[in-house]
N, C-alpha and C positions, 0 to 999 in steps of 0.2 A: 605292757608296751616296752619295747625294744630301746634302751638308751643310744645315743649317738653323739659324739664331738665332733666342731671341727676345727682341722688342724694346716694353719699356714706353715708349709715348709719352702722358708725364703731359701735355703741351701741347697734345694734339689733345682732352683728355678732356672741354671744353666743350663740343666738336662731339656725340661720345657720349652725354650728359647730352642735350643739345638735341634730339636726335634720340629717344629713348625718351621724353622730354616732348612733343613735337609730334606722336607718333604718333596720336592721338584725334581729328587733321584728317582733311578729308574731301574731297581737293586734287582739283580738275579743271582741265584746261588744254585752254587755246584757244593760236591764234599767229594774225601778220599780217606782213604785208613792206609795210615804212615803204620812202619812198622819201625817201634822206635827201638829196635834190639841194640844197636850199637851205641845212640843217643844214652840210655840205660847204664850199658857199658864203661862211657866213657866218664858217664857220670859218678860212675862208683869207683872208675882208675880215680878220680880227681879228688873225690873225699878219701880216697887210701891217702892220700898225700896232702891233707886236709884243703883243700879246698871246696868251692859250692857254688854250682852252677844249680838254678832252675831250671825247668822245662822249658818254658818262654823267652827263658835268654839264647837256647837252641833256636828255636822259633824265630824271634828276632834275629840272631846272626844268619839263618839260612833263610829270610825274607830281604835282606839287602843284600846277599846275592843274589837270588832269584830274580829281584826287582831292575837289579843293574842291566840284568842281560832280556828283561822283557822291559824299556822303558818306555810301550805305550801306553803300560800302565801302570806306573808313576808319573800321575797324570793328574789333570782335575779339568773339567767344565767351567772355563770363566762363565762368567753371565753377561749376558749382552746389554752391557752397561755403556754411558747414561740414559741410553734409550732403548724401546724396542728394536728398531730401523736396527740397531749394530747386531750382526750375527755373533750369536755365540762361538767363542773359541773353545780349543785346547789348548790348556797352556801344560809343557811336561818340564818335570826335573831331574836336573844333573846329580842330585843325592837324593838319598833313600832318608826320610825322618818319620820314624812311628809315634802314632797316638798310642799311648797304652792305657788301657782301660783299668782303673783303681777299684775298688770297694773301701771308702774310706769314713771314717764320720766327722764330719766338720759343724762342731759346737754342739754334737749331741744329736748332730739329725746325719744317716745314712745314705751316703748319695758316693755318683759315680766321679771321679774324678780322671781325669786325660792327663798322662806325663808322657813328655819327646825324649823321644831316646834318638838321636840323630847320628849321621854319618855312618849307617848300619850298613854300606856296601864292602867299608875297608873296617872299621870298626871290631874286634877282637874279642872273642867270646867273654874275659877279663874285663872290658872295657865296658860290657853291655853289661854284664854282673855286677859290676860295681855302679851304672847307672840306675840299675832295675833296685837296687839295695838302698840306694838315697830315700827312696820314696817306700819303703817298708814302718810299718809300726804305725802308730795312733796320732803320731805329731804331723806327720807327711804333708797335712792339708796347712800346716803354718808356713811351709817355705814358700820362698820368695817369688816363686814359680804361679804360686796357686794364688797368688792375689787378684788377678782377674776376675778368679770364679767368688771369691769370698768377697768383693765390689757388687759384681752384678746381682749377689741374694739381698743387699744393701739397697738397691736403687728402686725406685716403682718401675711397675710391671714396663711401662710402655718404654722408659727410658732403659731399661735392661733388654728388652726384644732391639731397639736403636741403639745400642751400643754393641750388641753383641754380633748383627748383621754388620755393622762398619768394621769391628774386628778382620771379619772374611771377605771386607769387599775387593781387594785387590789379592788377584790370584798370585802374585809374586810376592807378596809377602804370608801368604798362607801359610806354607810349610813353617813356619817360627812360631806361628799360632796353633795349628791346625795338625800338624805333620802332613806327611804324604801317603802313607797308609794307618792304616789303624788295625790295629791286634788287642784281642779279650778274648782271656782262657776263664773256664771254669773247671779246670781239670782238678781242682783242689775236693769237687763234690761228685754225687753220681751218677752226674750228666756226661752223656756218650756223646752229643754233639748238639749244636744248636746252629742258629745264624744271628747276624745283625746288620745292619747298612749301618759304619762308621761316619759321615758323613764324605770319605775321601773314596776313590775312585775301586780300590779293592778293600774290604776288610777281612780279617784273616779269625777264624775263630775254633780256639781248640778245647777239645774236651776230656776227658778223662783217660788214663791208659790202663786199659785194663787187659789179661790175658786172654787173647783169642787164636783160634783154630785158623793156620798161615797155609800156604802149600809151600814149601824148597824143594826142588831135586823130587819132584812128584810126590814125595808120602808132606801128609799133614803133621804139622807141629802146633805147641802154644807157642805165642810169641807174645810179647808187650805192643799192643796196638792201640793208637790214639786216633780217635776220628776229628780231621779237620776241614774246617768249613772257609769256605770262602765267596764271600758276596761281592758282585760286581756292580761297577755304573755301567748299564747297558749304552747309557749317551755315550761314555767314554771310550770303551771297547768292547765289543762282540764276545759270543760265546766262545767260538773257537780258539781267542789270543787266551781269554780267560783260561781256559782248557790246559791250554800249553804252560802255562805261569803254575799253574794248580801242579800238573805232571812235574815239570822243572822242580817246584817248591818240594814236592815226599820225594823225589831221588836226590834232591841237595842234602836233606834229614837221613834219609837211610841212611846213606856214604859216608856219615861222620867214623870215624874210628879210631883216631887218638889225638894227641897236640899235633903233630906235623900238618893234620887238614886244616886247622885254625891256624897256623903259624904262617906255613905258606901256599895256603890253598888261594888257586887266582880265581875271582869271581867269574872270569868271563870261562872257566871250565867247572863244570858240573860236577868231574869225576866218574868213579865208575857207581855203576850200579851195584848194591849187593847182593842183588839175588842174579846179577851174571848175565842182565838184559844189555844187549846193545843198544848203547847210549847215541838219540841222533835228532834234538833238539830243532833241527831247524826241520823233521819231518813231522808230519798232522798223520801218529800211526793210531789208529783207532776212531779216527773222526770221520766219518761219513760227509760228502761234499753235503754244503748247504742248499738246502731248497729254495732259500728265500734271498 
């Protein structure tokens, strides 16, 4: 006979909660392969001069512009509260705040934990590296941040699902809880790409960069290419906005190329492309009108 335990894991029970609250999203996912040759680049200028940028702090700085110039989706679905009778809104935000998704162990048990990195439209590749590095190492789940999550593994079940839905009831205070987008990489492993529905209106999710077969100037090259995902609330926006945010987001990434595009790059410009495509944002090139 087959032995078995079992095992209460009070520290994942945010995850739980979050997941039968998020269930009423309406997630659709697209992907793309970013070619992160300059991204790469600029990351090995900046450790010559010792500094250290991650991948996802790239990600994040060129997700709050992206976001700025596509603001219907930094967005969220109010819910049509206190009754049915009230139509559900949209409620959208003046700033860009990411959920970043942790792998952390709090008291011995392995669970996900959510840190904000906020103000990511003006916010400073520096500025996001230094936010993304607070929350590194084994201690992460003690700051003062993550008291919430370390309460609700504390409280019985029913009073942790009622506390945790009051958190997200009013959409204007979500972003402080919640962010406005949510971002989780697994590029540390050797996953090419995956998806998730964050619970916020886009989630952005990146995977590995590994060398693949590009085309420039017609002959094929390797290049370092990372495939990214990104899942939509269909309630909140449509395929096609999604489309556009998705395109915006890999030509924000390509076009990185040294400090001056972090110093004084304006969100509300894209930049050029670097494979030499004409840049034109507010055209839908490649989308076929919708049928529906």
């Amino acid at each position: 006979m087959t032995g078995s335990h079992t095992v209460v894991e009070r520290r994942r029970r945010h995850t739980l909660y979050f997941l039968e609250w998020s269930a009423s999203q309406r997630p659709v996912h697209l992907d793309t392969d970013v070619d992160m040759t300059r991204v790469q680049e600029h990351r090995a200028a900046a450790r010559a001069r010792g500094e250290r940028y991650s991948v996802v702090t790239y990600l994040l700085h060129a997700a709050g512009r992206a976001l700025a110039r596509h603001p219907e989706a930094n967005a969220v679905m109010a819910p049509g509260w206190p009754g049915l009778l009230r139509a559900p809104r949209i409620v959208r935000y003046d700033s860009v705040t990411a959920k970043l998704a942790l792998d952390r162990p709090v008291e011995g048990e392995r669970t996900v934990l959510s840190a904000l990195v906020p103000r990511l439209e003006t916010a400073s590749l520096r500025e996001i590296q230094d936010r993304v590095d607070r929350y590194r190492g084994e201690e992460a789940a003690q700051l003062p941040e993550f008291k919430g999550v370390r309460a609700l593994g504390g409280l019985p079940v029913l009073l942790g699902r009622l506390g945790f839905a009051a958190a997200l009831r009013d959409p204007r205070k979500r972003p402080g809880v919640f962010g406005t987008v949510s971002v989780s990489s697994l590029g540390h492993s050797t996953v090419d790409g995956f998806h998730s529905a964050g619970g916020t209106a886009v989630t952005l999710c990146a995977g590995r960069i590994a060398e693949r077969a590009v085309v420039r100037d017609g002959a094929v090259r390797a290049a370092p290419v990372m495939r990214l995902g990104l899942t939509f609330d269909h309630r909140v926006i449509d395929g096609a906005a999604a489309a556009e945010l998705l395109t915006d987001l890999r030509h924000t990434m390509e076009a990185c190329d040294d400090a001056s595009w972090e110093e004084h790059h304006d969100p509300a410009d894209p930049g050029q492309d670097p494979r030499g495509a004409d840049r034109d944002h507010g055209t839908r090139r490649g989308l076929e009108p919708s049928t529906r």
